[in-house]
C-alpha positions in Angstrom: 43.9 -6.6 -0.2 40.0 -6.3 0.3 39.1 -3.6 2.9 37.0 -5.1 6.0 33.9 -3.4 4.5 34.2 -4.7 1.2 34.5 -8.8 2.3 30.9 -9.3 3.1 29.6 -7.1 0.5 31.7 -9.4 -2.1 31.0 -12.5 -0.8 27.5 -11.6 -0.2 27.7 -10.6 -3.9 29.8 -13.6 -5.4 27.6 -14.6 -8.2 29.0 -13.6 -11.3 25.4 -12.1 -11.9 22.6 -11.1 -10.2 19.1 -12.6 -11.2 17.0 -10.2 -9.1 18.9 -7.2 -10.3 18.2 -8.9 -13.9 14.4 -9.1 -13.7 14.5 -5.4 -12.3 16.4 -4.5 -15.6 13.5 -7.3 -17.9 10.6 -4.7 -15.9 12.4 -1.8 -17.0 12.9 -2.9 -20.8 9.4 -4.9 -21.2 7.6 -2.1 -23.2 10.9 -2.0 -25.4 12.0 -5.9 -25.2 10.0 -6.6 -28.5 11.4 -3.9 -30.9 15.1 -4.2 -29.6 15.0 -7.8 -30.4 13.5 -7.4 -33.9 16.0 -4.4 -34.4 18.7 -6.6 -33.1 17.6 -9.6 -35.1 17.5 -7.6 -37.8 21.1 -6.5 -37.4 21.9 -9.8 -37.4 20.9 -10.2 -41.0 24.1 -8.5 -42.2 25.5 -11.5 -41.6 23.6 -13.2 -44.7 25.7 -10.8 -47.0 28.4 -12.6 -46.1 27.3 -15.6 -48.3 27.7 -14.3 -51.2 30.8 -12.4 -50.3 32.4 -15.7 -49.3 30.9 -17.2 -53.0 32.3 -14.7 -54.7 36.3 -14.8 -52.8 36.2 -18.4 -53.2 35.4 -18.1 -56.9 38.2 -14.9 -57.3 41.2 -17.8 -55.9 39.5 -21.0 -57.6 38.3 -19.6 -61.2 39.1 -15.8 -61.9 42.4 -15.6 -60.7 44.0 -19.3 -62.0 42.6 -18.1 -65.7 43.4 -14.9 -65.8 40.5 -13.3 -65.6 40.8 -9.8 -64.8 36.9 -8.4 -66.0 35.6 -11.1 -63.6 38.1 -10.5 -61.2 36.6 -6.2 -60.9 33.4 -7.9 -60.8 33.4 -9.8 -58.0 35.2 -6.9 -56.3 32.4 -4.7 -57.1 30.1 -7.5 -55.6 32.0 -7.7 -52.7 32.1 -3.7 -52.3 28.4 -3.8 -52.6 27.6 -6.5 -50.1 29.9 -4.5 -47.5 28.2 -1.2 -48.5 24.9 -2.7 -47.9 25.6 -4.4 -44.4 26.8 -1.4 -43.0 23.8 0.7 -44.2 21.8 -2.1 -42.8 23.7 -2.1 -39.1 23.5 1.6 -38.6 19.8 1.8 -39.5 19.2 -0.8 -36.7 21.3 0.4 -34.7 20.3 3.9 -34.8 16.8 2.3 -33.9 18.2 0.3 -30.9 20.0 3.2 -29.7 16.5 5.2 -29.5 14.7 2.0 -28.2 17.5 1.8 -25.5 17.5 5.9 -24.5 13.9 5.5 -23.9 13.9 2.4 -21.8 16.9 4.2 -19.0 14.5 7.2 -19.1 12.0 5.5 -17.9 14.0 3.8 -15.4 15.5 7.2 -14.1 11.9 7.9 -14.3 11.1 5.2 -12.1 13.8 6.1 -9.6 13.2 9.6 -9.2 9.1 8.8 -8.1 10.6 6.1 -6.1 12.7 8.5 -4.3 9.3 10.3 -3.6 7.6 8.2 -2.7 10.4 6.8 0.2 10.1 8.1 3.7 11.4 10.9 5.7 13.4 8.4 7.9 14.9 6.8 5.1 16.0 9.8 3.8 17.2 11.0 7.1 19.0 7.9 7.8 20.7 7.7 4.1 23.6 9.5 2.5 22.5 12.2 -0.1 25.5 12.2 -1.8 25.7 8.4 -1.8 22.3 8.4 -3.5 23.1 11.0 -6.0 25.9 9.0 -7.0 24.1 5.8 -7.3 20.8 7.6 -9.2 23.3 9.3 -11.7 26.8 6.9 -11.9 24.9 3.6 -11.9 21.7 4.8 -14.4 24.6 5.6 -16.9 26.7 2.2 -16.0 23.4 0.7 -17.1 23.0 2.7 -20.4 26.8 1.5 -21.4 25.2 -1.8 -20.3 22.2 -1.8 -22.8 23.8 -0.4 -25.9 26.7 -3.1 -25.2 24.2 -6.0 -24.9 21.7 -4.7 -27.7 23.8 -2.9 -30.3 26.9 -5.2 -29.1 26.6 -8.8 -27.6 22.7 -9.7 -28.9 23.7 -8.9 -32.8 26.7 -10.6 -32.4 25.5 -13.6 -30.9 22.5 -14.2 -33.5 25.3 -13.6 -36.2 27.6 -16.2 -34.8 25.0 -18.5 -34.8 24.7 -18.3 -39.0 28.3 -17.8 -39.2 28.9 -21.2 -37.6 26.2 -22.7 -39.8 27.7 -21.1 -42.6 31.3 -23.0 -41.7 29.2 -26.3 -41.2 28.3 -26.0 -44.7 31.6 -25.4 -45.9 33.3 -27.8 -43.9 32.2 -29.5 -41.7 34.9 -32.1 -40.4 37.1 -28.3 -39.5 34.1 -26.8 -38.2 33.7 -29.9 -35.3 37.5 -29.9 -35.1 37.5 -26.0 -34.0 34.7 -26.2 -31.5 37.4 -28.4 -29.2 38.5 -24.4 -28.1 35.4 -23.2 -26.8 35.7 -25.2 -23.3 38.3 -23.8 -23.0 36.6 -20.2 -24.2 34.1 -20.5 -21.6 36.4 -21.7 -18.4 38.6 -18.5 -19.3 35.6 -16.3 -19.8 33.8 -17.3 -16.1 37.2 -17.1 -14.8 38.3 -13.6 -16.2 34.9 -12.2 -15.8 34.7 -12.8 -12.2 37.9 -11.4 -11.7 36.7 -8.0 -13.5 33.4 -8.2 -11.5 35.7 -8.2 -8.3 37.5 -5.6 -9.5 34.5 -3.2 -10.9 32.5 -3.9 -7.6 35.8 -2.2 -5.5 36.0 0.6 -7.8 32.7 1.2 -7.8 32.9 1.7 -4.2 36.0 4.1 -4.7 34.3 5.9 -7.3 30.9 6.5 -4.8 33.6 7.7 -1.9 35.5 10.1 -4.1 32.0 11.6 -5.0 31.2 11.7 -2.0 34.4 13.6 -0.9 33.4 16.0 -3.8 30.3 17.0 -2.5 31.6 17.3 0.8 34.0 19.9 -0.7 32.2 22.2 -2.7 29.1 22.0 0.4 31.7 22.5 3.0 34.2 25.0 2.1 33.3 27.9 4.3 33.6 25.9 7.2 36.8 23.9 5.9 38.4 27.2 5.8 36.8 29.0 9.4 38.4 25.8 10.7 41.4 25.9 9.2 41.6 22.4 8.1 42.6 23.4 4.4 45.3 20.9 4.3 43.9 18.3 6.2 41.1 18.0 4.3 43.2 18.4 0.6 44.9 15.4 2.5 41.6 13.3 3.4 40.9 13.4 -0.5 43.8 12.9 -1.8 43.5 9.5 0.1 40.1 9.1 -1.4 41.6 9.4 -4.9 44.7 7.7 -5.0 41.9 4.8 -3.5 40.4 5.7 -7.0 43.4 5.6 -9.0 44.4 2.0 -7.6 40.8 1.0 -7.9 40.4 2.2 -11.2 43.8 1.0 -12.9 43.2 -2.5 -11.4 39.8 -2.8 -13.1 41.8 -1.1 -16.3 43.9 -3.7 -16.3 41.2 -6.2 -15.3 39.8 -5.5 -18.3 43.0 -6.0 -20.4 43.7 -8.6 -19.5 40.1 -10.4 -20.2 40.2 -8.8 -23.4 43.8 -10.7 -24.2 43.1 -13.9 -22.6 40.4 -14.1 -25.1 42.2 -13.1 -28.3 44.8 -16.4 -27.1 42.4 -18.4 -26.7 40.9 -17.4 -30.1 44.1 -16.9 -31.3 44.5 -20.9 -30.6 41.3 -21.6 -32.9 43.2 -19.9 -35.7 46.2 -21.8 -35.8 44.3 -25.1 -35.9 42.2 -23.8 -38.8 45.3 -22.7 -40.6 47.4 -26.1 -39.9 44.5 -28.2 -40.7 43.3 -26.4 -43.7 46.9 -26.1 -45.1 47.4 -29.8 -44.7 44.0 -30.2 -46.3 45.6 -28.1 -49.6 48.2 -30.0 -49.7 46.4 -33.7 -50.1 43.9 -32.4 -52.2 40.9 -32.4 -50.6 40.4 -28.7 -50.2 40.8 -26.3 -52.7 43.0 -22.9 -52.2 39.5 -20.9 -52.9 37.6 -23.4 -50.4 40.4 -22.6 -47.8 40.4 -18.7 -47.9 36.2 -18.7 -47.7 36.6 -20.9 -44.6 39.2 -19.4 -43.1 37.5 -15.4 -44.1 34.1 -16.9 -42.0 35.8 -18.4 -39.4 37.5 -15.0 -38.9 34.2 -13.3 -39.0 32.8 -15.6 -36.4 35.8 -14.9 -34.4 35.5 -11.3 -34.7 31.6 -11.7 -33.6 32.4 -13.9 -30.4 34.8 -11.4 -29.4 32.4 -8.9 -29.5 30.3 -11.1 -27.2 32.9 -12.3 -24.6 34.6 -8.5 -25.4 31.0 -7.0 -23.9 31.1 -9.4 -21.0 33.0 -6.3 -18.8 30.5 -3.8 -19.8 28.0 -6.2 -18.6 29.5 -7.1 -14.9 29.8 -3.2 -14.8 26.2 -2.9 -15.4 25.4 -5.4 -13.2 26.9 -4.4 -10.0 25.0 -1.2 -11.2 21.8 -2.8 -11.6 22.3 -5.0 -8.0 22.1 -1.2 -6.4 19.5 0.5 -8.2 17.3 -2.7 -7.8 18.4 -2.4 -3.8 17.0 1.0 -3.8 13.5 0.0 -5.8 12.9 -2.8 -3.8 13.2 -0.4 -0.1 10.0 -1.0 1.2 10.2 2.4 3.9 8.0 4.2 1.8 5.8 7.3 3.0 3.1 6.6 6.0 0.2 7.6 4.2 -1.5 6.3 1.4 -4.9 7.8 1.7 -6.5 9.0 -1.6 -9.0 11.1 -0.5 -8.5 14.9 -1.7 -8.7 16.7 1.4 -7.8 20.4 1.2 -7.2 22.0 4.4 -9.3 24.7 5.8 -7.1 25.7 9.2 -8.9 22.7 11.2 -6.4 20.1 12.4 -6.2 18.1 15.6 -3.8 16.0 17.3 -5.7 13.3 20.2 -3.7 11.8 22.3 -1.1 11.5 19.9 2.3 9.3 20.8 5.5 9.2 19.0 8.9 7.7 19.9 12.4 7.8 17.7 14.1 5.2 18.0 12.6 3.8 21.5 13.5 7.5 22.7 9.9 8.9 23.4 9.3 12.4 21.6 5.7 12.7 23.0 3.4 11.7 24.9 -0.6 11.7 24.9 -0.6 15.4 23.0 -3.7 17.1 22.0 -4.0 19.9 20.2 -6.9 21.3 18.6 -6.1 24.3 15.4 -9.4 25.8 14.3 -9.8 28.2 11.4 -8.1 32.0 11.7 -6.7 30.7 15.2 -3.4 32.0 16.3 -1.6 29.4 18.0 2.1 29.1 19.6 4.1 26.4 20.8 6.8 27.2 22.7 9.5 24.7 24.5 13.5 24.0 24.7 15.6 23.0 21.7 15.2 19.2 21.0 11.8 19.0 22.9 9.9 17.7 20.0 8.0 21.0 18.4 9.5 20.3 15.2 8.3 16.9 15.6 4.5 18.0 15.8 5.2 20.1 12.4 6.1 16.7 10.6 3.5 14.6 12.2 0.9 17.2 10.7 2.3 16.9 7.2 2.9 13.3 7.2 6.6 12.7 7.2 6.3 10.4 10.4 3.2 8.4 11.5 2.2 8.5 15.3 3.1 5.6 17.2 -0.7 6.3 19.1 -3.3 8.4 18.3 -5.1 9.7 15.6 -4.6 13.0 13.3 -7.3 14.7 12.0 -8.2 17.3 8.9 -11.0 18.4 8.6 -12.7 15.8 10.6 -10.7 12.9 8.4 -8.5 10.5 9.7 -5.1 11.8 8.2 -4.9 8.3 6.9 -7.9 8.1 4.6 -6.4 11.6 2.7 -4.5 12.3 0.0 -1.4 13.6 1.8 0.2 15.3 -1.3 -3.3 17.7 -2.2 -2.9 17.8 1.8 0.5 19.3 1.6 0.0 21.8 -1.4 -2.9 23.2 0.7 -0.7 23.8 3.7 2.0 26.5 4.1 5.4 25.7 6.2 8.3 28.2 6.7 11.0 25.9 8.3 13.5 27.0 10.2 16.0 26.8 7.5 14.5 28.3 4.8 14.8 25.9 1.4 16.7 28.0 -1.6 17.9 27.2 -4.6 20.5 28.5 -7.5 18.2 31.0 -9.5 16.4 34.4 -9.3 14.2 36.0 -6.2 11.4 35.3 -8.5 11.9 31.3 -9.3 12.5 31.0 -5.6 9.2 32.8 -4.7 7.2 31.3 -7.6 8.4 27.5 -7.3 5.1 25.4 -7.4 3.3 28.0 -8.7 4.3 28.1 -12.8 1.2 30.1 -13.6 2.0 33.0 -11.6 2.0 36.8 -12.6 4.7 39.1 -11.6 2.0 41.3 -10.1 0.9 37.9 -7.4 4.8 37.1 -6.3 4.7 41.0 -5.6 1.5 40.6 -3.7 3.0 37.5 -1.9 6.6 39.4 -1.4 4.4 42.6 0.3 2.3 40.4 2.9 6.0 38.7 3.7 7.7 42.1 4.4 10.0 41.8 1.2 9.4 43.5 -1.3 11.2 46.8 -0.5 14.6 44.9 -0.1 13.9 43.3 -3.5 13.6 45.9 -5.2 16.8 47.4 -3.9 18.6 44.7 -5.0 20.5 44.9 -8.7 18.1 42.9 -10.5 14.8 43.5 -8.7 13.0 39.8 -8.8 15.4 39.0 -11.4 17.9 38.9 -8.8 20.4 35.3 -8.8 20.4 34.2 -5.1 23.4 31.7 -5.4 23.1 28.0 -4.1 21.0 27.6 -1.1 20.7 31.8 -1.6 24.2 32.3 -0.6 24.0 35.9 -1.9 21.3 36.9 0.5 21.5 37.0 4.6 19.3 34.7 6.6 16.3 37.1 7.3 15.9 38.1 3.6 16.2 34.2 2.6 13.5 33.6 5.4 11.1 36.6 4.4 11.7 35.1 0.6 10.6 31.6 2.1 7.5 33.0 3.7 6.6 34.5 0.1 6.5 31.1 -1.3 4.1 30.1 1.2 1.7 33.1 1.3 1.6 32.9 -2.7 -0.4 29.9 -2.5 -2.8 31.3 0.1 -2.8 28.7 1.7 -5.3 28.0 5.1 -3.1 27.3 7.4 0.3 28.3 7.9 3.1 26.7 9.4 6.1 29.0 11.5 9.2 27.0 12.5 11.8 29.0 14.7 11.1 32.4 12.8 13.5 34.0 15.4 16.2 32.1 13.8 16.5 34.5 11.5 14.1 37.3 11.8 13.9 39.8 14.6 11.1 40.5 16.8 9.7 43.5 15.0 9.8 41.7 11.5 7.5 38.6 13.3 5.0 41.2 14.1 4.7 43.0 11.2 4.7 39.5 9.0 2.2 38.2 11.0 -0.2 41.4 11.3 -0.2 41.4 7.7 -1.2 37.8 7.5 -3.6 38.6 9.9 -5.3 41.6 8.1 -5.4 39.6 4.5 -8.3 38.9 2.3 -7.5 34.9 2.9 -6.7 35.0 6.4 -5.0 31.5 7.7 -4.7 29.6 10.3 -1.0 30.5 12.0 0.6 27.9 14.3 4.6 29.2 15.2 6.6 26.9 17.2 9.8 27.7 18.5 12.4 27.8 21.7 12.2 31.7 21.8 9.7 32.7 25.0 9.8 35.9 23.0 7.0 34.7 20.3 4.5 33.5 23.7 3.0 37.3 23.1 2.2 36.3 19.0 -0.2 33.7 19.6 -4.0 33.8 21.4 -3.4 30.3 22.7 0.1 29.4 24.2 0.9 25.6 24.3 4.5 24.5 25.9 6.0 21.3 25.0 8.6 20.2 27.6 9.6 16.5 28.6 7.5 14.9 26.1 4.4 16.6 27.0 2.4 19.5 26.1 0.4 21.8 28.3 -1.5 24.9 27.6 -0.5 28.3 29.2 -3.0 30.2 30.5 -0.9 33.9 30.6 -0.4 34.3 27.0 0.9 38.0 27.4 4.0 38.0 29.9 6.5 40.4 29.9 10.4 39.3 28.5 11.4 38.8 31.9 8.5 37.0 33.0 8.5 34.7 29.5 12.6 33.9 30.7 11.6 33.2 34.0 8.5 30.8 32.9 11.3 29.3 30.4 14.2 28.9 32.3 11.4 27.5 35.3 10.3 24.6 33.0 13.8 24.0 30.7 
């Protein structure tokens, strides 16, 4: 039975295939189209050999054998040996070119995908599953490869060579040739009746497949807190739902195939017979010869052979297209990113926010903010968790677009600017500092390939990190671990901070440093920012009323609004008071 979720999505879905997710998959192949259908063409060719192959059988039963004649018997089998040698010399060159034709062409789409995953929105990337995009960038790409190389190396060949084959059989008889074709009505109701029953089944395990991913991910992300929880067993129990769903999913589409693969050696099968009764019957009164027989029935066999290939391939293709009908879902998203200026603006530490509004989902975030960040200024916001501060940050680099207002750099409208050369020109530390599986120095130096060790030393001084560095067993050559599981959260945030002051950057972003860094480490950070050669801009936001004393202006963002403090230097028990006052 079809779960709930899946009826909409198949019936949505019911066409055998999918023309838009087709023209996607003509865009992705048009530099290519040309040369795979020559190569495949080409292929084809092979076929030709058969001629004389068939020529030289028929003469081996009507003349060689009858007389005796053994010399021209070895002949002929050296002429057929020949003929064979060549046609397979002949498909694997082509098909050594379509293969490389067909690598190129799913680069490029990957290609495609991976700038279109760029170039999509913060909210849609909020809003979606990564792992159910990972699976669909990496599964579905490669369901599409299987795809190509079964229609080019596979399906195309074979139905260019079925075309000369049958013309071949017209030639040598023609009244058997019409008297077969009776069986391919039937050929094609049992092909669009099988292959929607595959499609069916490929579509449900495709869905199994993307969960049991999904579960993966969730296992190797989550096991620390699976096991603080306890839920050990629970969990080994959630996914061994999710892949016995697999294992059903995935033998029904086994078997799917199967049994499209045997209806149509029946049906063929069928085709056979009435060649054989026909053509025996024709032997018998005389008006086919024993030698005519055998090269009829050795083509018709062929041409068999070469529709099966094409009706064989028809699985591989409804795989690929339920593949296609995603990836083209995912190119066709129109929540790209806000800003498409292309004006290269870099930033020089002036930015300002007028009167800016911004709502998520009709839940207002702000309302009528300014904010004006000049060169070398030292600003702080302060404000409860969930008040929006974090929200400014992304406004400022572009992930969201004010709902009112205007942002300014420089004097330019954010929108007329290049928000990428924006960004590299801009340093953030977010609260969660971003790591990744390799050394202290790749973490440091991402984004910056050109890099001495002697800057990234520079960089990890100003952050306050070098000294713990080079205590640790490798110096910069240090492996972190995924997401720098081998280092605490201060070191991964003074690491983070590194990465930003090596691009000395004018103006520098601090989200929730408290998170992981203690008072005394702020300071000294920010004093040696201060004291640099290329001294920034520094705006810190965060809930802590500990960082009001950091800043020469104090702004405090509370129920949507943000208003200016005029004592930037309270004492702790003043800065909980003025906090707990307005929370």
């Amino acid at each position: 039975m079809i779960g709930n979720g899946l009826k909409p999505a198949l019936e949505k879905n019911a066409a055998l295939f999918n023309l838009s997710a087709w023209r996607y998959f003509m865009r992705a192949y048009r530099r290519y189209g040309k040369k795979l259908l020559v190569y495949a063409t080409i292929a084809s060719t092979q076929s030709l050999l058969v001629l004389p192959v068939l020529f030289l059988v028929r003469e081996a039963f009507d003349t060689a054998i009858p007389n005796g004649n053994v010399t021209l018997l070895i002949w002929f089998a050296v002429g057929i040996i020949l003929a064979r040698l060549i046609s397979s010399a002949l498909v694997l060159l082509m098909r050594r070119m379509i293969i490389r034709s067909i690598k190129a062409a799913v680069t490029d789409m990957r290609q495609g995908i991976v700038a279109k995953l760029y170039a999509l929105s913060r909210r849609f990337h909020t809003k979606k599953s990564i792992d159910d995009i990972h699976t669909q960038v990496v599964q579905d790409t490669e369901r599409v490869d299987v795809m190509s190389n079964a229609l080019f190396s596979g399906i195309l060949p074979a139905a260019i060579t079925s075309a000369i084959l049958f013309s071949v059989l017209l030639v040598l008889n023609w009244q058997l040739t019409a008297l077969t074709l009776l069986v391919f009505p039937l050929v094609t109701a049992s092909t669009w009746i099988s292959g929607k029953y595959v499609k069916r089944n490929v579509f449900q395990f495709q869905r199994a497949f993307e969960s049991f991913s999904k579960g993966m991910m969730f296992v190797l992300r989550q096991i620390d807190l699976t096991r603080i929880q306890g839920q050990e067993e629970q969990e080994k129990g959630r996914q061994a739902e999710t892949l016995n769903h697999l294992r059903h999913s995935g033998e029904q589409m086994a078997f799917s195939y199967a049994l499209h693969r045997q209806v149509q050696t029946n049906v063929f099968g069928l085709s056979g017979l009435i060649i054989l009764v026909v053509g025996g019957m024709s032997i018998a009164n005389g008006s086919m010869t024993m030698g005519e027989f055998i090269a009829f029935y050795m083509a018709a066999g062929l041409l068999s052979g070469q529709v099966s290939s094409v009706i064989g391939g028809v699985p591989d293709i409804i795989t690929g297209n339920e593949s296609l009908v995603t990836l083209e879902t995912l190119m066709r998203d129109k929540d790209i990113e806000p800003y498409t200026g292309t004006r290269q603006l870099a930033c020089e530490g002036h930015i300002e926010l007028r009167n800016i509004d911004f709502a998520y989902e009709d839940a207002p975030i702000l309302k009528s903010v300014n904010l004006t960040i000049k060169p070398e200024s030292n600003l702080v916001i302060v404000g409860p968790n969930g008040a929006g501060k974090s929200t400014i940050v992304s406004l400022i680099l572009g992930f969201w677009k004010p709902d009112g207002g205007d942002i300014l750099v420089e004097g330019v409208p954010l929108t007329e600017v290049d928000i990428t050369y924006f960004r590299r020109s801009v340093g953030v530390v977010m609260q969660h500092p971003v790591m990744f599986a390799g050394s202290v120095f790749d973490n440091i130096a991402y984004g910056y390939p050109d890099v001495t060790q002697e800057d990234v030393a520079a960089a990890a001084k100003l952050a306050q990190a070098h000294d713990f560095i080079t205590e640790l067993s490798d110096g910069y050559g240090t492996e972190v671990g995924d997401g720098g599981a081998l280092l605490s959260g201060g070191e991964r945030q003074k690491i983070a901070i590194a990465r930003v002051l090596l691009g000395k950057p004018k103006f520098v972003i601090f989200d929730e440093p408290t998170n992981h860094l203690d008072t005394g480490a702020i300071r000294a950070i920010l004093d040696a920012v201060h004291q640099s050669d290329e001294r920034p801009a520094i705006l810190t936001i965060s809930h802590d009323p500990t960082v009001i004393g950091y800043g020469d202006e104090v702004y405090e963002l509370n129920s949507a609004e943000l208003l200016k403090l005029e004592n930037t230097t309270p004492n702790k028990s003043d800065q909980t008071n003025l906090m707990s006052a307005r929370g």
